[in-house]
KOLVOLO-145545 format. One line per 4 residues: for each residue x negated, y, z negated of C-alpha. Coordinates in steps of 0.5 Angstrom, whole numbers, plus 500, padded with zeros to 3 digits. Example, Ala and Ser with C-alpha at 12.3 -4.5 7.8 and 13.67 -1.06 7.14 Angstrom:
REM residues 2
475 491 484 ~ 473 498 486
***
This chain:
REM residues 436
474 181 206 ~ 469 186 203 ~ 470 190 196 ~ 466 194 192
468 192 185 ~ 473 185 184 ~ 476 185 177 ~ 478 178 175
484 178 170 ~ 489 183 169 ~ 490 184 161 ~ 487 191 157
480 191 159 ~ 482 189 167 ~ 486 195 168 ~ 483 200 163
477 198 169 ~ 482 200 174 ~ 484 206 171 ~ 478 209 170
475 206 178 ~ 482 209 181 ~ 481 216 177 ~ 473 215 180
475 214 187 ~ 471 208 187 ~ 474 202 191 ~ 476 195 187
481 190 187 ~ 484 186 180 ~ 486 180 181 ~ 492 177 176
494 170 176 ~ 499 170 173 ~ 506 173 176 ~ 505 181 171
499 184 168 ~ 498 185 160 ~ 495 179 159 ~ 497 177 152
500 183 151 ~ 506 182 154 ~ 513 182 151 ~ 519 178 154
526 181 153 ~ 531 177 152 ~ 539 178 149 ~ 537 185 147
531 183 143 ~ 524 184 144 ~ 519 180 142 ~ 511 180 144
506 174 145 ~ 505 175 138 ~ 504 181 133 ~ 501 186 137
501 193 133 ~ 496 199 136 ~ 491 201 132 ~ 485 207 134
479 208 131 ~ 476 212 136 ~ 480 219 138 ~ 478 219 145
481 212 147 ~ 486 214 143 ~ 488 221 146 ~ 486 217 154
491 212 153 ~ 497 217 149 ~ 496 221 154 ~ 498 215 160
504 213 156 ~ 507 220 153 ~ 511 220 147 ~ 513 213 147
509 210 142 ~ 511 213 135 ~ 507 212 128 ~ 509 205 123
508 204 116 ~ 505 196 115 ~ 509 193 110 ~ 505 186 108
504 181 104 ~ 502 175 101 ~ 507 169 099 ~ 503 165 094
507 161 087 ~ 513 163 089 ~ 512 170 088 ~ 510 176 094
504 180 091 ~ 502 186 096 ~ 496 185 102 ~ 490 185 102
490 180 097 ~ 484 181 094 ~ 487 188 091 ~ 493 186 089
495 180 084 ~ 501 184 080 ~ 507 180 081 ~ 503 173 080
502 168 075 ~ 499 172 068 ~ 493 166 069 ~ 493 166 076
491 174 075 ~ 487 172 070 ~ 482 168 073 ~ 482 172 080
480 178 076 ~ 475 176 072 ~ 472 172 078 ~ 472 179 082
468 182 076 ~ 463 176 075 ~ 462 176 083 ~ 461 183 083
455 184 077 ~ 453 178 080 ~ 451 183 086 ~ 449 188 082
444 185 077 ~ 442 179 080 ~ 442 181 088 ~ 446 177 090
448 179 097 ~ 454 178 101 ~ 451 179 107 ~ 446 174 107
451 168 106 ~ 450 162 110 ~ 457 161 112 ~ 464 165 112
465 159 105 ~ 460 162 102 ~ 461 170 102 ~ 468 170 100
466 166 093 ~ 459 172 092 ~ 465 177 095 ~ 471 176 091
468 171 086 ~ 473 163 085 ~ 479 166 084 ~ 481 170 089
477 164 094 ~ 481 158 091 ~ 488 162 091 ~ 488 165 098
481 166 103 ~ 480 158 102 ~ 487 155 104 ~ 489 160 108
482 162 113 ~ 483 154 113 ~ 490 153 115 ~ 489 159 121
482 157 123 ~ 482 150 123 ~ 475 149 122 ~ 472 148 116
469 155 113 ~ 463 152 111 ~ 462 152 120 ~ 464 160 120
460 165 121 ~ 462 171 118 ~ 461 175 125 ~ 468 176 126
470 180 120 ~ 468 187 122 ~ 474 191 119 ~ 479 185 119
477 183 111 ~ 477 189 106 ~ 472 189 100 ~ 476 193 095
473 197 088 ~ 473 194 081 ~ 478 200 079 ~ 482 198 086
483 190 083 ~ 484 192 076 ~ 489 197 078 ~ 492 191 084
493 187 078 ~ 497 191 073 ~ 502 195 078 ~ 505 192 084
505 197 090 ~ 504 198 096 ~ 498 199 100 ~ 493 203 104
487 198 105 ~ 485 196 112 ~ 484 198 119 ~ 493 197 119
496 201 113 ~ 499 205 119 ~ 500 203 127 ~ 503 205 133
509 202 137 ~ 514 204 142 ~ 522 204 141 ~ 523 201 146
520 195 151 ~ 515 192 146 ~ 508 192 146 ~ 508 191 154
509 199 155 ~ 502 199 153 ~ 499 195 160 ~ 505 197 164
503 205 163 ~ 496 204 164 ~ 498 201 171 ~ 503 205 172
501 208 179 ~ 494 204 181 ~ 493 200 188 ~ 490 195 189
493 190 183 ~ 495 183 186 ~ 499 179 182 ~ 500 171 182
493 171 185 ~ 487 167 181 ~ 479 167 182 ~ 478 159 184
471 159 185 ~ 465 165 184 ~ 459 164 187 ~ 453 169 184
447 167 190 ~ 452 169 195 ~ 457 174 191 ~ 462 171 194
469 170 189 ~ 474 165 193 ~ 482 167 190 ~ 486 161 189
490 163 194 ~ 485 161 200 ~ 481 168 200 ~ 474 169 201
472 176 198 ~ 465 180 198 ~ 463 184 192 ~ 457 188 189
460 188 182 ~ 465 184 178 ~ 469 186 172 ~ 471 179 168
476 179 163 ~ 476 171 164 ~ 475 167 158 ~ 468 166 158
467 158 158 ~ 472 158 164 ~ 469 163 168 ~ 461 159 166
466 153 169 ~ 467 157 176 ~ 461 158 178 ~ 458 152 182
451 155 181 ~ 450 157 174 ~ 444 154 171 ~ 446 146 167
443 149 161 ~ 448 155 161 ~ 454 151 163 ~ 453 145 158
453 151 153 ~ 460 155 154 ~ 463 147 153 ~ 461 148 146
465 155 145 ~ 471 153 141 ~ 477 157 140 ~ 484 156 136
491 155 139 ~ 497 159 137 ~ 504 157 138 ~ 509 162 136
516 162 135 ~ 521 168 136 ~ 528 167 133 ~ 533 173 134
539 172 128 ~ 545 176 127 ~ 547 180 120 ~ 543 185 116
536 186 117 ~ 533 181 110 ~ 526 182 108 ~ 523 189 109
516 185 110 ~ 513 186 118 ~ 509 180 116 ~ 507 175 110
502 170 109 ~ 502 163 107 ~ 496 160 104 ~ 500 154 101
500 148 105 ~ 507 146 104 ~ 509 151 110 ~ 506 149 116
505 156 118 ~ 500 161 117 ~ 504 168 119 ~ 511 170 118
515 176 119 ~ 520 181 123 ~ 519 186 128 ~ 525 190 126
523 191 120 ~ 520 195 121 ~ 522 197 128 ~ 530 196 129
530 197 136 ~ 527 191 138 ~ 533 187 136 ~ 541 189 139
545 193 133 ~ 546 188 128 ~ 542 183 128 ~ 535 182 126
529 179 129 ~ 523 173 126 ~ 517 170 128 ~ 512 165 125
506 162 128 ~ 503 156 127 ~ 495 155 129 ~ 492 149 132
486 145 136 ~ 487 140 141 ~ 494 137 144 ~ 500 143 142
504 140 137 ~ 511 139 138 ~ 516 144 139 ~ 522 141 136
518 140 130 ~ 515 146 129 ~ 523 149 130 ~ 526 145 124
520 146 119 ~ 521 153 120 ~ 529 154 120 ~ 528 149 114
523 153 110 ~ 527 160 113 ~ 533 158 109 ~ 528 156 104
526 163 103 ~ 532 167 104 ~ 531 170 109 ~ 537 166 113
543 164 111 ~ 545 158 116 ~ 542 156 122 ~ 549 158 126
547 166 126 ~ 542 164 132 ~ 543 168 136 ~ 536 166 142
529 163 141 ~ 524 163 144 ~ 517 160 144 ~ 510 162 146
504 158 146 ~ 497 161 146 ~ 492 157 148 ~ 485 159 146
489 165 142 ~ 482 166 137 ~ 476 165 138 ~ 471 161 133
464 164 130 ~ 461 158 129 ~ 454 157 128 ~ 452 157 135
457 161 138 ~ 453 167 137 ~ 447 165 141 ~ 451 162 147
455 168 148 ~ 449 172 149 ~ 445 168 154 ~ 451 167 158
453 175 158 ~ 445 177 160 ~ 446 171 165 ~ 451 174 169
450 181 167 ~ 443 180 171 ~ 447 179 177 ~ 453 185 178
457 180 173 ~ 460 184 167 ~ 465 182 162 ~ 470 185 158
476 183 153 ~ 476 178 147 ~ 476 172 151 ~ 472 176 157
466 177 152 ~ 468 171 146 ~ 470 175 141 ~ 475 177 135
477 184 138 ~ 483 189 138 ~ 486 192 143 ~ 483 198 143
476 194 144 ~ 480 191 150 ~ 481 197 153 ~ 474 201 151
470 195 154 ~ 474 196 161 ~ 472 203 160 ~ 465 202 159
465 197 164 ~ 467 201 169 ~ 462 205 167 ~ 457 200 169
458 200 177 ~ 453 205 179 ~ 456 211 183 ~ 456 211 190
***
């Protein structure tokens, strides 16, 4: 079988390269290997709730992507307001931490501002830089100063991560972590409210389906998707893929949306050195349990952070707080996660620990409402920035580029990316295939 373009991977940047194809007239074939599309944004619905493969709220920075992609999906996605915040001492303090410490102890107050304001002349008057930190330890104490690093951007990146800090880089962070004004912190620690700081204060989601409406309508109607099909091998010298499911297929470009270490592992002829290197790109797991419970709808929060060690996991929250139609009329919805390396820890574990620190919360009452579970495990769910990542992901993206391969996505390229980076990466990669 011969074909223009082969896209491997069928998530947000595989089908925005599709759609873009598609809309051009220009021959490709996506393979997905898993029974559907939509990658990690995926919902499963199950006794009338919805429950995504973790939080995956839309968020535009570019009002082109935007319009394209509303435009696929007329009038089902309608504007959220976040409400997040810390759980820290036993009190709830209002996100971004950094910004906000009313509500917490009066020393703790204390020293987070003072820290901020000593980290803050620091900058000023003795050129202290940010930027020029070694390590991902090392800025949030230039940055936010011991307080704010010690109570919070310590344990909590820790307990996410599972690396030590002084092993991150600061190369993921973009938009993801704000560096509020001195007047923003002073004011945070006087008046607890919510607030606007961040890429998130305000989302997009549908009322109903959950976040797969998303894939589903920029798929809706394109030829030439194959589910339940997966590259096996991909031979460069050749331009031949071999599918696992016997096919050989002829292409002249490649769209990857594959991890990139599995597909550096599925090329037999990729230099050693290369295939040496992607070994040592490092991600962290996410095991995501679901609950849905009858009752009132208990938090107003649509997630909460945990930095202390007595919770074992890192995020919680409830989707139908802050959109009650994903659970059925009177019942609610919560999630928790829990990051890890290595083998995925036990699911009865994890189960018990969470109901038990649930009640402790008062977010439950008994145990008895629960009314369905579901869990999900994401292997490889974040991508580590350590010190060698950035190098190896260069060189494997200019080794394939070279040769017709172009990658896509967060794990097609490595990286820590939104949705609309997804989708943005699989239009600029259609971009690529020259025009016949």
């Amino acid at each position: 079988m011969k074909i223009r373009t082969l896209i491997t991977g069928g998530g947000l940047a595989g089908l925005s390269c599709a759609r873009r194809l598609n809309e051009a007239s220009s021959p490709y074939l996506l393979v997905e290997r898993e029974k559907e599309t939509g990658g990690l944004c995926r919902t499963i619905e199950t006794h009338g709730f919805a429950f995504d493969y973790t939080g995956h709220f839309l968020h535009f920075q570019k009002d082109e992507i935007k319009k394209w992609v509303l435009s696929l999906a007329k009038g089902q996605f309608k504007e959220r307001k976040r409400r997040a915040v810390i759980y820290s001492q036993g009190a709830y303090s209002e996100y971004p931490y950094q910004e906000n410490n009313a509500g917490l102890s009066s020393e703790t107050v204390r020293g987070n501002v003072l820290g901020y304001l000593e980290a803050a002349l620091n900058r000023r008057f003795r050129k202290v830089d940010p930027a020029n930190a070694e390590n991902f330890k090392k800025w949030c104490l230039q940055a936010f100063g011991p307080g704010i690093s010690k109570n919070f951007m310590y344990p909590y990146n820790q307990k996410l991560w599972k690396v030590s800090l002084e092993n991150l880089t600061t190369h993921w962070m973009g938009r993801f972590v704000p560096s509020p004004r001195i007047s923003e912190v002073v004011a945070g620690a006087l008046t607890k409210k919510p607030s606007l700081s961040g890429y998130n204060a305000t989302f997009l989601y549908p009322d109903k389906g959950g976040i797969s409406i998303l894939p589903k309508a920029i798929a809706q109607g394109l030829p030439n998707l194959w589910n339940g099909v997966g590259l096996k091998q991909l031979f460069l010298n050749k331009k031949k893929a071999l599918l696992d499911n016997g096919l050989e297929v002829d292409f002249e470009f490649l769209v990857s949306s594959l991890p990139l270490p599995k597909l550096a592992g599925l090329v037999p002829d990729l230099p050693a050195f290369l295939k040496k290197a992607a070994k040592k790109l490092r991600a962290t797991s996410i095991y995501n349990i679901n609950f849905g419970f009858r009752g009132k709808q208990p938090i107003p929060f649509s997630w909460v952070y945990f930095p202390e060690p007595e919770f074992l996991f890192h995020r919680a929250g409830s989707a139908s707080a802050c959109v009650p139609s994903v659970a059925p009329r009177g019942h609610f919805s919560l999630y928790v996660e829990f990051s890890y390396n290595g083998a995925k820890p036990d699911p009865k574990i994890l189960g018990r620990h969470a109901m038990e620190k649930l009640k402790k919360l008062g977010w439950i009452k008994s145990e008895r409402d629960l009314v369905t579970r579901v869990d999900l495990n994401l292997p490889g769910a974040y991508v580590v920035y350590d010190g060698e990542r950035d190098e190896i992901v260069g060189n494997l993206l200019a080794y394939f580029e070279k040769r017709g391969v172009y990658a896509a996505g967060r794990y097609g390229r490595w990286e820590y990316g939104s949705m609309e980076s997804a989708i943005e990466q699989g239009i600029q990669a259609s971009a690529k295939i020259p025009k016949k």
